[in-house]
C-alpha positions in Angstrom: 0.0 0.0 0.0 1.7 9.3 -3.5 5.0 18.0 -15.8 5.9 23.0 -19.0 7.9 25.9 -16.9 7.1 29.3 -16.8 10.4 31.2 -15.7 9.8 35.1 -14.2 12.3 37.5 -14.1 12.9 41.1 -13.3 14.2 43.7 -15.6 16.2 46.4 -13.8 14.9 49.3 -16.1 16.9 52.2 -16.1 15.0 56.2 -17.7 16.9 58.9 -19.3 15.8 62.2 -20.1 16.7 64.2 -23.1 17.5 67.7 -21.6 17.7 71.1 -23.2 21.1 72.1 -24.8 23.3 73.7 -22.9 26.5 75.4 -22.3 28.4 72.6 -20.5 28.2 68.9 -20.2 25.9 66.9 -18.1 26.1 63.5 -17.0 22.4 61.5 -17.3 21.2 59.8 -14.1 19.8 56.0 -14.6 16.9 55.8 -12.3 16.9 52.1 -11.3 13.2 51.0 -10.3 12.9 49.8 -7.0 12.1 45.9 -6.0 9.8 45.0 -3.2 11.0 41.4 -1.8 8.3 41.6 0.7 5.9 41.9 -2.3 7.3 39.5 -4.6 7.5 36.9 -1.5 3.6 37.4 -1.2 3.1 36.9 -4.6 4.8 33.9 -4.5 3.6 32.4 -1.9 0.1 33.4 -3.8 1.0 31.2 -6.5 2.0 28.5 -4.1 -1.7 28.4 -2.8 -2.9 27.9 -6.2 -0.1 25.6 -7.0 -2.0 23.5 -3.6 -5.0 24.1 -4.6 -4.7 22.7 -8.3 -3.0 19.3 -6.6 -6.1 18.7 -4.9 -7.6 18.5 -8.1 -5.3 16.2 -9.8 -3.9 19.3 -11.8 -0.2 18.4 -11.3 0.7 20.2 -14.6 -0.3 23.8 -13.6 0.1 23.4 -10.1 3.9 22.9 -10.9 3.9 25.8 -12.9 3.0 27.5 -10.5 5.1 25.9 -7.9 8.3 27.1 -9.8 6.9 30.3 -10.2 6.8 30.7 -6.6 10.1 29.4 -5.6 11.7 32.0 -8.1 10.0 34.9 -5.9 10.3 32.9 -2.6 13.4 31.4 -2.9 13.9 31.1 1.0 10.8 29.9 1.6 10.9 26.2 2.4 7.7 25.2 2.3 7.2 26.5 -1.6 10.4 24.0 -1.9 8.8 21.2 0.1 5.4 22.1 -1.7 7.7 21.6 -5.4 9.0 18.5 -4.5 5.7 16.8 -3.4 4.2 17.9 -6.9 7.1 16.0 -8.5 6.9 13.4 -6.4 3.0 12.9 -7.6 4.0 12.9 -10.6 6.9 10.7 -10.5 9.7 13.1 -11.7 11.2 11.4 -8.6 15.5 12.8 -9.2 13.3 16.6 -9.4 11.4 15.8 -6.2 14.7 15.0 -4.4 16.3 17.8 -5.9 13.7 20.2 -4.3 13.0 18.2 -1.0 17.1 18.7 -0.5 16.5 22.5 -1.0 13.6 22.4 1.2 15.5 20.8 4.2 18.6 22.8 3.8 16.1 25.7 4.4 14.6 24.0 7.4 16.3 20.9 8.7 13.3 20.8 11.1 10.8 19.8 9.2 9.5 16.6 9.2 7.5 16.2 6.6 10.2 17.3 4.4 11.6 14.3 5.6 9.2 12.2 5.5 8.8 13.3 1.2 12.6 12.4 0.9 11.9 9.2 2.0 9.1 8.8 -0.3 11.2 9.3 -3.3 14.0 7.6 -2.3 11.3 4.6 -2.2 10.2 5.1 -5.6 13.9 4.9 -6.5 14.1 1.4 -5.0 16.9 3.4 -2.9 14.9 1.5 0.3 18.3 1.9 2.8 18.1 5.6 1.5 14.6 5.9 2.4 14.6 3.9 5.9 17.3 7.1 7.0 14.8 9.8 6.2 12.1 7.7 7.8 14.0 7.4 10.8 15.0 11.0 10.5 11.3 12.4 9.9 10.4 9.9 13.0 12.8 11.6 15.5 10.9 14.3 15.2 7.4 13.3 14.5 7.6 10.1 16.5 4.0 9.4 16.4 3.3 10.1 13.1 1.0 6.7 11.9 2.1 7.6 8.1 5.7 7.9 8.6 5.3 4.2 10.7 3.6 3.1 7.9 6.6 4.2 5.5 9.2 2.9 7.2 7.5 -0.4 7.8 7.1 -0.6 3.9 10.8 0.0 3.4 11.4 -2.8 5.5 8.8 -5.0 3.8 10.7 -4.4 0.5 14.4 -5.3 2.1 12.6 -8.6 3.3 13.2 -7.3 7.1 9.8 -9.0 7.8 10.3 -8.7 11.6 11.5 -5.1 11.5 8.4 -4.1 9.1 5.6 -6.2 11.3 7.3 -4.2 14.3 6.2 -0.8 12.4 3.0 -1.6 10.7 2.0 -2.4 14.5 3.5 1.0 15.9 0.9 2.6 13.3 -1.8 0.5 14.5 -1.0 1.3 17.5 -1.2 4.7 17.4 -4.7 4.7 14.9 -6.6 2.1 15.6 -8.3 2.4 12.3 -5.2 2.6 10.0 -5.9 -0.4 8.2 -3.7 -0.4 5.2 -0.9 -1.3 8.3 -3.1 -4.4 8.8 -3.4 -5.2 5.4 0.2 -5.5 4.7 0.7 -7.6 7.9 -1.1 -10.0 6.1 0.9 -9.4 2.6 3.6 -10.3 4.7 2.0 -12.9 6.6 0.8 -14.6 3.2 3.9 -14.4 1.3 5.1 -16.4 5.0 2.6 -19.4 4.4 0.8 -18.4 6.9 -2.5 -17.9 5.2 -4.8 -18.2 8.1 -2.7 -15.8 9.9 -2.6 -13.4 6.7 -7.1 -14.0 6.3 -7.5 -12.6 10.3 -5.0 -9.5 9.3 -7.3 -8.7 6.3 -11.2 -9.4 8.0 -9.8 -7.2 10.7 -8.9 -4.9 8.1 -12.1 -5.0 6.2 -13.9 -4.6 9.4 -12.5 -1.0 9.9 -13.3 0.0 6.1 -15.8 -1.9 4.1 -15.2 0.1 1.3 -11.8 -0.4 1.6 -11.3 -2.9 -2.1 -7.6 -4.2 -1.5 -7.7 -6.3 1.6 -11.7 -7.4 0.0 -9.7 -8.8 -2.7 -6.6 -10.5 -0.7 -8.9 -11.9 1.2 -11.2 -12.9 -1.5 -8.0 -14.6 -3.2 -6.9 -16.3 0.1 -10.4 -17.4 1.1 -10.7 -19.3 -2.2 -7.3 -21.0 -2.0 -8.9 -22.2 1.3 -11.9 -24.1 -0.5 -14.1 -21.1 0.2 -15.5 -20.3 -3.6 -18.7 -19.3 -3.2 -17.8 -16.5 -0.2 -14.6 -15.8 -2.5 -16.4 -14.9 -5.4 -18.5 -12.9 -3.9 -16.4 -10.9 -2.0 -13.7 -10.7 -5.3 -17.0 -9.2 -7.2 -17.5 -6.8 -4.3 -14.0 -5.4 -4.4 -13.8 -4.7 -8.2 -17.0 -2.8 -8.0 -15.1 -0.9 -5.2 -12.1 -0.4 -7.4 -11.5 -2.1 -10.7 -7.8 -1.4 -10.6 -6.9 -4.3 -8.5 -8.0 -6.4 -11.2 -4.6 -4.9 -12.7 -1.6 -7.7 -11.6 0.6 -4.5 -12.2 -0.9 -2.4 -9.8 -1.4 -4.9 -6.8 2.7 -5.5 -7.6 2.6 -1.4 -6.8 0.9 -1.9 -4.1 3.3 -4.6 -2.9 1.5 -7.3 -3.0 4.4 -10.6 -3.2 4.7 -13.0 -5.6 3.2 -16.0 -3.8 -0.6 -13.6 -3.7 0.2 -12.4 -6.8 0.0 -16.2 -8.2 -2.9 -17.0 -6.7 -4.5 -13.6 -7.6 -4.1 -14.2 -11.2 -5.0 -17.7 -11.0 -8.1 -16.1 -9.5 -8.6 -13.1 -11.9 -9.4 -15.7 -14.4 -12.5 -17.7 -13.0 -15.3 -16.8 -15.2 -17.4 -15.0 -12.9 -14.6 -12.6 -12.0 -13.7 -11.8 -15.7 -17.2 -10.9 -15.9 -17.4 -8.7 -13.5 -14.3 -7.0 -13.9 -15.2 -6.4 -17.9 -18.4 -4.6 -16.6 -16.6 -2.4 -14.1 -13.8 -1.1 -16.4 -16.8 0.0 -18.9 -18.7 1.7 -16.2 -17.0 2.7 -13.0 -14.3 5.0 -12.3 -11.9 4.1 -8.8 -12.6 5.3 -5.6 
């Protein structure tokens, strides 16, 4: 279980007068036209609202527009650097993100979340050593933080650490009781361990929380119908493509971490008749939640 640049820049203008002809020389003054950083600062930071406001909209291509645009006016501004690397990071322009998120904490070694980013894209990079660092980093001073748990326990899922990543995913739980995509990849873990019984009490617990929530509906659709469950299995694979159609997509559950041993039986699965069916009908007429 996170794109065309406009650059601004300031002409120094400088005015001269044509004066009446006289007796002796005189030298022209330039009149240089005053800059207000305070002003261009606000304005930047203006554009960095809009640049926030387009992300919530899935508008990463004018939001980074205007992301640069502020960090040319606001160039000491950390959080117009932290909000640049984030849009990058959406958009998977991962070596940009880290670029940003470096200036960002240079700015403000303080700031968590900065960290927290940094590890983000070091994840996408597969850099997971790199990204377990700023986890722990963003963690020293957000030590409660449920996502940054979350994070770091995924970093140690991918470097096999099963031990060290259970250890976090519970940390998370621990401190929200309803963070259930910690749960669910308890069970990712748990399944790729054999232990599917184990791995089908992580996912009902998970699909207790949020019954809307489609990818521990499908795990455990998969893992109940390995167990001689088909009827239940079906029905609950049906319900979870309805949710979301996407994790009918072997690419996206691999995203979303799913291992290879649940990715076998998934596709095995994805192929009964009934769930081909059903996931034809919701590509043509669902969108993902």
């Amino acid at each position: 279980m996170s794109k065309h640049i406009q650059l601004i820049s300031l002409l120094v203008a400088c005015s001269l007068w044509s004066l009446p002809k006289a007796a002796h020389a005189q030298a022209f003054i330039p009149h240089t036209v005053q800059i207000d950083n305070t002003q261009l600062e606000k304005q930047g930071l203006n554009f960095a609202q809009e640049a926030a406001q387009l992300a919530q909209f899935q508008q990463i291509e004018p939001a980074l527009v205007r992301a640069l645009q502020a960090t040319k006016l606001a160039p000491q501004n950390d959080k117009v650097w932290w909000l640049l690397g984030s849009l990058y990071l959406q958009n998977k322009e991962f070596d940009e993100a880290v670029t940003s998120l470096n200036k960002a904490q240079t700015l403000n070694p303080k700031n968590p979340e900065v960290l927290f980013a940094l590890g983000s894209a070091k994840f996408q990079k597969k850099d997971y050593q790199a990204s377990i660092s700023h986890y722990q980093a963003g963690l020293k001073l957000k030590p409660n933080y449920s996502g940054g748990l979350f994070d770091l326990g995924n970093a140690y899922y991918m470097l096999k650490k099963f031990p060290d990543a259970i250890a976090q995913f519970n940390l998370a739980v621990n401190q929200d009781k309803k963070f259930w995509p910690a749960i669910n990849n308890i069970g990712l873990i748990k399944y790729e361990q054999g232990d599917v019984r184990g791995a089908i009490q992580e996912w009902q617990t998970a699909v207790k929380i949020d019954q809307k929530a489609a990818e521990p509906l499908l795990a455990l659709a998969v893992a109940s119908y390995k167990k001689g469950n088909p009827q239940q299995s079906l029905q609950m694979g049906v319900s979870a493509l309805r949710i979301d159609y996407r994790y009918g997509d072997l690419d996206f559950l691999k995203e979303n971490l799913w291992g290879e041993r649940l990715l076998s039986d998934t596709r095995k699965f994805l192929e009964l008749p009934e769930i081909k069916l059903a996931l034809q009908q919701q590509e043509k007429t669902s969108t993902p939640q």
